[in-house]
Each structure stands twice: as C-alpha cells, then as structure tokens.
DOKOLKOL-450367 format. One record per residue: residue in three letters; x, y, z of N, C-alpha, C in turn. Coordinates in Angstrom, 2 decimals. Example, Ala and Ser with C-alpha at 12.3 -4.5 7.8 and 13.67 -1.06 7.14 Angstrom:
2
 type      nu      nv      nw     cau     cav     caw      cu      cv      cw
  ALA   13.19   -5.69    7.80   12.30   -4.50    7.80   13.20   -3.30    7.80
  SER   12.85   -2.25    7.08   13.67   -1.06    7.14   12.90    0.03    7.87
//
This chain:
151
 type      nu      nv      nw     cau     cav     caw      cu      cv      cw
  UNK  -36.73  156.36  -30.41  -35.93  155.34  -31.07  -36.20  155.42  -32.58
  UNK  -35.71  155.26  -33.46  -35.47  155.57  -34.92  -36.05  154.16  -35.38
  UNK  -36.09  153.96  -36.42  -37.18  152.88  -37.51  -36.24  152.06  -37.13
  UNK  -34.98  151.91  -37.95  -34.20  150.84  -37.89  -33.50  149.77  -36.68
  UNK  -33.54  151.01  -35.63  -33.18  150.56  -34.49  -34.48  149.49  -33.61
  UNK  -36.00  150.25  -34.15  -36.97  148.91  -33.53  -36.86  148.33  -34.82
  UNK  -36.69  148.18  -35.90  -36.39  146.85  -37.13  -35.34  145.98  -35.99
  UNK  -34.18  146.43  -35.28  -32.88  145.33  -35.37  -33.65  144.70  -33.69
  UNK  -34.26  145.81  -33.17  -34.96  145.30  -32.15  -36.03  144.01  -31.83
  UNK  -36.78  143.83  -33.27  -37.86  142.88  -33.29  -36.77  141.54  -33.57
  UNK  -35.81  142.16  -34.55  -35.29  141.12  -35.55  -34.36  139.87  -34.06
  UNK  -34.06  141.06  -33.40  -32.98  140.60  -32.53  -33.49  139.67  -31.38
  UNK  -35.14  139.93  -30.97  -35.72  139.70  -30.30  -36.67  138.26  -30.90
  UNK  -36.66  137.87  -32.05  -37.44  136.67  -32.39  -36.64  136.07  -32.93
  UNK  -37.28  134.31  -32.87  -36.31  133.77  -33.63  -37.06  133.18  -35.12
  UNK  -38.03  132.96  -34.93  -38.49  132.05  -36.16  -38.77  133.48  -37.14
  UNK  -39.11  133.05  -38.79  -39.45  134.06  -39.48  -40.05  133.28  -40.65
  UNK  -41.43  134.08  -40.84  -42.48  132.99  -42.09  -41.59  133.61  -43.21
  UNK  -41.20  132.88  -44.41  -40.78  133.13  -45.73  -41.87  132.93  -46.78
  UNK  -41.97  133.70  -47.18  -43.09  133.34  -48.52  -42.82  133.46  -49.52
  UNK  -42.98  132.42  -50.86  -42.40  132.92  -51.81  -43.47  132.22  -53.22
  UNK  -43.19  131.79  -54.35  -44.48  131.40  -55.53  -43.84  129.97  -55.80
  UNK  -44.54  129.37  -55.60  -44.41  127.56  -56.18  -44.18  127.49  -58.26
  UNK  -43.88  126.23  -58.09  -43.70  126.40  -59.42  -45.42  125.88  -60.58
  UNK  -46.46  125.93  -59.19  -47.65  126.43  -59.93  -48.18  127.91  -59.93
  UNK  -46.96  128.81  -59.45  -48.14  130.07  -59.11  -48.63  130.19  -57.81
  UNK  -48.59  129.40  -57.20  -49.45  129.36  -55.85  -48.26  129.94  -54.64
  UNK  -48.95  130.58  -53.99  -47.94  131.86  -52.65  -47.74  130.21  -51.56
  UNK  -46.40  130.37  -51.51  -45.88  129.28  -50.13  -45.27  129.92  -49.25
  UNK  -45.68  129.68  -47.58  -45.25  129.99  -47.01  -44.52  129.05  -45.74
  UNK  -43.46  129.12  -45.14  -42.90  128.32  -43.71  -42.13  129.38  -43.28
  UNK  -42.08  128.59  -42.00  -41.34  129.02  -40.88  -40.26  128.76  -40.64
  UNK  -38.83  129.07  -40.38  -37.67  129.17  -40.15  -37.11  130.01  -39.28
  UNK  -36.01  129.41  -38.51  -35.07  129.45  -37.59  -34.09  130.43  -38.45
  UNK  -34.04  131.90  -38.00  -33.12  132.76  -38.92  -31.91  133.65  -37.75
  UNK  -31.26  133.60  -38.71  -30.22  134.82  -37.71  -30.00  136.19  -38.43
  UNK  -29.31  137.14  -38.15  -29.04  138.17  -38.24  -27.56  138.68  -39.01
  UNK  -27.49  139.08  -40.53  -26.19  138.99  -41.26  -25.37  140.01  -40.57
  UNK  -25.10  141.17  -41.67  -23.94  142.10  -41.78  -24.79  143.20  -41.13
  UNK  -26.24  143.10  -41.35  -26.73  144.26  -40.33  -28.57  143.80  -40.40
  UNK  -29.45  144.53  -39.98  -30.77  144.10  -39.84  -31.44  143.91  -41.25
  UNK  -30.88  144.22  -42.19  -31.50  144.30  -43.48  -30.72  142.71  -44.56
  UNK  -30.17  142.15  -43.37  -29.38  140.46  -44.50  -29.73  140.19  -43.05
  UNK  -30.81  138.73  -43.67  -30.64  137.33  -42.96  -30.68  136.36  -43.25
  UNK  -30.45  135.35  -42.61  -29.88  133.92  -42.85  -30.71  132.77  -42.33
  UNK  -30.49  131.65  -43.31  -31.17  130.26  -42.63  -30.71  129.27  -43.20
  UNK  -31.09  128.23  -42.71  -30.24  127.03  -43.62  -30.97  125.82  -43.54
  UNK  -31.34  125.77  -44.54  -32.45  124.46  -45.01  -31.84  123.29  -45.94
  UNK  -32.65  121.98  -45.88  -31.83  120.98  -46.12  -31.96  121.23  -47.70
  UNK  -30.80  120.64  -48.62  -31.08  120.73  -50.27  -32.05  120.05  -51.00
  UNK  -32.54  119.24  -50.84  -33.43  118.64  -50.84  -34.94  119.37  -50.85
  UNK  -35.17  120.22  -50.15  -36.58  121.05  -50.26  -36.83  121.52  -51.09
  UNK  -38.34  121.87  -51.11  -38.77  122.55  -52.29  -38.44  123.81  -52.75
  UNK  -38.11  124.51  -51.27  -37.86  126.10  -51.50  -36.60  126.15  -52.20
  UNK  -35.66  124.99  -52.47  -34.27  125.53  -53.13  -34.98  125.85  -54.78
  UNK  -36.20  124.67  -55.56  -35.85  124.62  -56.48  -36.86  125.94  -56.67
  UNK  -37.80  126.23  -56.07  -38.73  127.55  -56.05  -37.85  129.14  -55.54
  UNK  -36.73  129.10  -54.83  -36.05  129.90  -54.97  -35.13  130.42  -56.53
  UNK  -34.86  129.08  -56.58  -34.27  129.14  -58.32  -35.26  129.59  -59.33
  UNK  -36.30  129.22  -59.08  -37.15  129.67  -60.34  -37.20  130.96  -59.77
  UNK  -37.64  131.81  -58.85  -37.96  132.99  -58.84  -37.72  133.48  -57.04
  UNK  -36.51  134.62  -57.23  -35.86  134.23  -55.46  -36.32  135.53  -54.99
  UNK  -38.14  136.08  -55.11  -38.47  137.18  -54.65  -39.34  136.64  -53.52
  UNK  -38.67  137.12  -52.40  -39.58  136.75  -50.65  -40.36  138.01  -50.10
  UNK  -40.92  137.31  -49.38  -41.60  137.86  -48.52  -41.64  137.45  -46.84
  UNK  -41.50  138.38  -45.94  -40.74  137.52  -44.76  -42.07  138.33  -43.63
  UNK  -42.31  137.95  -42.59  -42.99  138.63  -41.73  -42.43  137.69  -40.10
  UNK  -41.91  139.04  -39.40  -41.02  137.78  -38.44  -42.56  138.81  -37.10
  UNK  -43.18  138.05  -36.31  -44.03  138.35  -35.25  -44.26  137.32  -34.31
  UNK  -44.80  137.68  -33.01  -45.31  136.52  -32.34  -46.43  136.84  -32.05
  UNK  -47.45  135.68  -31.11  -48.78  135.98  -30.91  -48.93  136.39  -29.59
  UNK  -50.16  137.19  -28.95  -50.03  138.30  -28.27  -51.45  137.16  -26.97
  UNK  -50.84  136.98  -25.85  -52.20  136.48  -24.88  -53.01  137.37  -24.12
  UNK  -53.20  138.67  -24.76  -53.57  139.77  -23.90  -53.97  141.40  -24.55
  UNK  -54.51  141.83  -24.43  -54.66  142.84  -24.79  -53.18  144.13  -24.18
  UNK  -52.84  143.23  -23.54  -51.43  144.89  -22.76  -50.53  143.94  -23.65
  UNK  -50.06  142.48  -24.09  -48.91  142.15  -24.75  -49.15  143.09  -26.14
  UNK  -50.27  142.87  -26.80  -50.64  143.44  -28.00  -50.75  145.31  -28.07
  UNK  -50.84  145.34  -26.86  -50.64  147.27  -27.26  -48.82  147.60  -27.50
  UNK  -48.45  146.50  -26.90  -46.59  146.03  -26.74  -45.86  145.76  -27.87
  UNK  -46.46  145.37  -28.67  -46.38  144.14  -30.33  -45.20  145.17  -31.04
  UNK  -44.61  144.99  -31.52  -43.71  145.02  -32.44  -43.47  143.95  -33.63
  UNK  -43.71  144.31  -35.19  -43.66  143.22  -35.90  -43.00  143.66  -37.24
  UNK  -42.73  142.83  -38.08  -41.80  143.87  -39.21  -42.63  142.74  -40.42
  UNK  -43.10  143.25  -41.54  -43.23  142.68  -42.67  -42.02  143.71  -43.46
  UNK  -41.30  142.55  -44.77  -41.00  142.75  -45.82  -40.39  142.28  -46.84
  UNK  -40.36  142.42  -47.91  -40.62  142.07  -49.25  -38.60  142.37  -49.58
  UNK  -38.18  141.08  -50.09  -36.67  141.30  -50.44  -36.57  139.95  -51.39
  UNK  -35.00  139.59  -51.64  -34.56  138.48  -52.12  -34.29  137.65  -51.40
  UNK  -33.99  136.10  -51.89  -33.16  135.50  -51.40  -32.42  134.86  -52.44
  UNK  -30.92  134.51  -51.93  -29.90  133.78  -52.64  -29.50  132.74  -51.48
  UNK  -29.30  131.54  -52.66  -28.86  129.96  -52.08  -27.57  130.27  -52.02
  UNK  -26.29  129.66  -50.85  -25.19  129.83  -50.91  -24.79  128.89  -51.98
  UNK  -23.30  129.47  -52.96  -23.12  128.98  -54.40  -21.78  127.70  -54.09
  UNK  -21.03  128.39  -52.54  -19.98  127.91  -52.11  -20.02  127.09  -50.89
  UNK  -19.34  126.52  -50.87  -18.90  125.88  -49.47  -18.87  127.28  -48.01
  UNK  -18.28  127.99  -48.50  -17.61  129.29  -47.91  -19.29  130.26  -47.69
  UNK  -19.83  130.02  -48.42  -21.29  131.17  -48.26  -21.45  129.91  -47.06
  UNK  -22.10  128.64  -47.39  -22.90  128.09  -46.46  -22.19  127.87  -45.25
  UNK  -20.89  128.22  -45.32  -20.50  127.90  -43.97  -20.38  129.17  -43.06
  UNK  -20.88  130.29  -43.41  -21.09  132.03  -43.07  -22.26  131.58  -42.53
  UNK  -23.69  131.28  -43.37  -24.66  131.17  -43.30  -24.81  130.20  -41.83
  UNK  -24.04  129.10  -41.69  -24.00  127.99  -40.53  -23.55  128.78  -38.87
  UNK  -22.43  129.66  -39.98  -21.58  130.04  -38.77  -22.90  131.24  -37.81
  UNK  -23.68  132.29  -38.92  -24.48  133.34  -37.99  -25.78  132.20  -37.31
  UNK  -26.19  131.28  -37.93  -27.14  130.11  -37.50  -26.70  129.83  -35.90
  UNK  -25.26  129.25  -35.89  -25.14  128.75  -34.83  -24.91  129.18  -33.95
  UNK  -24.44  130.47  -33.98  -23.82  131.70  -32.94  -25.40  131.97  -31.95
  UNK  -26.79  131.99  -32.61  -27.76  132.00  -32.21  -28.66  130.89  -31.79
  UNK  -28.48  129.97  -32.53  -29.00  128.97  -32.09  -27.93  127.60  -31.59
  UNK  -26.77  127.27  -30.80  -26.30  126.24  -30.64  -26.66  124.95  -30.78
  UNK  -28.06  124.65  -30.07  -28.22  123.26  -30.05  -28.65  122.75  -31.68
  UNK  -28.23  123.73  -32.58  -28.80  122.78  -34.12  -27.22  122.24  -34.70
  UNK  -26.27  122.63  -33.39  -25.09  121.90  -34.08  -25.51  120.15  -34.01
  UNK  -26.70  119.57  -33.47  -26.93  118.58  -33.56  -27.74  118.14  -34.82
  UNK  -28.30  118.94  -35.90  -28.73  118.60  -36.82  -28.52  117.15  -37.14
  UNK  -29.84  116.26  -37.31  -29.02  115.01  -38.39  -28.64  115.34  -40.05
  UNK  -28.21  114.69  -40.23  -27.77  114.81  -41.55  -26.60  115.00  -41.44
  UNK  -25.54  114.95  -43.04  -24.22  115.60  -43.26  -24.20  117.10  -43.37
  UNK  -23.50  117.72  -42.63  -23.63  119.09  -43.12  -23.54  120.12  -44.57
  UNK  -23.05  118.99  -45.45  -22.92  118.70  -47.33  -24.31  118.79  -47.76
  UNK  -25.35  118.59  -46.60  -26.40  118.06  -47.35  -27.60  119.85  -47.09
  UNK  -26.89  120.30  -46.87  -27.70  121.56  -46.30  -27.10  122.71  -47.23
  UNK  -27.94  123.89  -47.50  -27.35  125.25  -47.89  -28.03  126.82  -47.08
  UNK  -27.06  127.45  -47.50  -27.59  127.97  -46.75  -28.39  129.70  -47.43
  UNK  -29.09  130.13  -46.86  -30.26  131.03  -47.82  -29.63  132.68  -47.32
  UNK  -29.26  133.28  -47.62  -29.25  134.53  -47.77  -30.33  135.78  -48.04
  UNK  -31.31  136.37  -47.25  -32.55  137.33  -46.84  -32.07  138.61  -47.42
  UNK  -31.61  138.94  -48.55  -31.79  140.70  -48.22  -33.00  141.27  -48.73
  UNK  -33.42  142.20  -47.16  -34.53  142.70  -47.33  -34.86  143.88  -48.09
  UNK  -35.45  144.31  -49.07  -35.42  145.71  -49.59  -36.58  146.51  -48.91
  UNK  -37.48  146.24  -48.42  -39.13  147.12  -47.59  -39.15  146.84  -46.71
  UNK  -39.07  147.35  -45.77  -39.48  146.82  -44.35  -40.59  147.80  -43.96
  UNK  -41.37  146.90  -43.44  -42.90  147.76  -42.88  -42.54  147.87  -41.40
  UNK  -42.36  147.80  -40.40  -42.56  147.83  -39.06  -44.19  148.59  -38.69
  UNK  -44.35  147.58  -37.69  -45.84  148.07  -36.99  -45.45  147.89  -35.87
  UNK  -45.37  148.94  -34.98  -45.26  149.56  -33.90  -46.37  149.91  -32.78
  UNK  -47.26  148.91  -31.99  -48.29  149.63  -31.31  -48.39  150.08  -29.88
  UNK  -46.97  150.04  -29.58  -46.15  151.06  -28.87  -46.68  152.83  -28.75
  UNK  -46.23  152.80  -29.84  -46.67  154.32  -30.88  -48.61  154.52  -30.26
  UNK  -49.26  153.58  -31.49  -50.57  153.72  -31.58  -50.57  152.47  -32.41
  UNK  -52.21  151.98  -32.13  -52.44  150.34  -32.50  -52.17  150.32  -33.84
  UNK  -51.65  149.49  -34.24  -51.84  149.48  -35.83  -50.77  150.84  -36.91
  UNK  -49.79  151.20  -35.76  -49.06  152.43  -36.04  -48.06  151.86  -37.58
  UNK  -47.46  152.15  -38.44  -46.73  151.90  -39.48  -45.26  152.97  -39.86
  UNK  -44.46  152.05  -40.01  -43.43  152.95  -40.39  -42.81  151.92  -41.55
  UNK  -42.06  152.97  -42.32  -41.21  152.23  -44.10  -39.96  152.61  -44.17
  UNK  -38.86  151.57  -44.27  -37.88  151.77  -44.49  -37.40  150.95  -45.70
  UNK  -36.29  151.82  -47.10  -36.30  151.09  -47.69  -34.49  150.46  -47.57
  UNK  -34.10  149.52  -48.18  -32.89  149.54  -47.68  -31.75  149.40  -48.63
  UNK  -32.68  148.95  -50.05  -32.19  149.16  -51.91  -33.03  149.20  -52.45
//
C-alpha cells in the first residue's frame, strides 16, 4: 500500500484530531476536535464556535500542527498502530459559503452534531491544509516512518 493511501486510511479511520498551534503568549496550545475529510487526505475540516480562543490565535498566526492517533490496550493493538503527525495551515471560513462546506463535510461524518446548541451564525468553520505528513506505520516495523510532502 503506498504512503498516501495509509495517510487517507488513518485519516478515514479516526475521528478526533489534536490541533496545536502558539497562544498569543508564545506558549504551544493544543485540543481535540471532531474533523472530517476535504477535497482529498491532505484538507481537513472542523468547526468551532467563534467565540474561542483558537479563532483569535489562528489570526495571529494560522501555522498547525495536527497529530490524529488512538491509544493502544495491548501490545498486538500497538504492533497494529497507524498514526500520522503533521505540520500545515489553517484558514477560518471568510464566507457564509466556506462555513457551510466546512458544516456540510462535518455532518456527512458526524450526523448527530446537527444537534449542536447554538445558532449556526455563531460557529466557523476551520480549513486543515496539511503540508508534512509523517505517518508511523508499525505494521511495517515498530516505530517505522514514512514523509509525504503535499506543498
């Protein structure tokens, strides 16, 4: 199987994904988010309320860091592991029309957040493109590494 194909494999296969990005002291922040899958494995999506911190820390500086994995109860899940770190942008949707793309790949994967509270006015939605992707593969061999870049 080729790099990209276990990239769309992990991607396709988890749902949450840690974002990390620099506060407006300098300091590395990281959470967890509910993401979907854009135009191909290298754009993804989430949609957080406007109100958070990450909109105004995206604005100051919209360089991420994403690592989507889960945790392993076993030594045979973990020889199994598939995990992808990498380092890309993100952009806040500018339009009505971005965040409602962004809602639309959200919900196609996740349905039950059509119950969100809130107005749906009150949300935007985040745009992932990834430029590095690390994949660790211990499939292969423990701790195996592969690099794909994607711009």
């Amino acid at each position: 199987m080729q790099v990209k194909e276990k990239i769309k494999e992990v991607i396709k296969n988890h749902n949450l994904m840690c974002v990390s990005n620099i506060d407006e002291k300098g300091m590395p922040k990281a959470r967890s988010v509910d993401y979907a899958t854009g135009e191909d494995e290298s754009v993804l999506y989430f949609i957080t309320h406007k109100a958070t911190s990450k909109i105004k820390e995206f604005e100051n500086n919209n360089n991420v860091f994403v690592v989507i994995d889960h945790d392993c109860d076993s030594m045979e899940e973990l020889q199994k592991l598939k995990y992808i770190k990498a380092s890309g942008k993100a952009y806040m949707s500018e339009t009505p029309e971005e965040t409602q793309k962004a809602f639309m790949y959200i919900l196609k994967k996740f349905p039950h957040l059509k119950g969100l509270p809130g107005d749906p006015s009150d949300f935007v939605g985040v745009r992932v493109e990834l430029d590095k992707v690390i994949l660790t593969d211990n499939t292969v061999q423990f701790g195996y590494m592969e690099e794909v870049s994607y711009r």
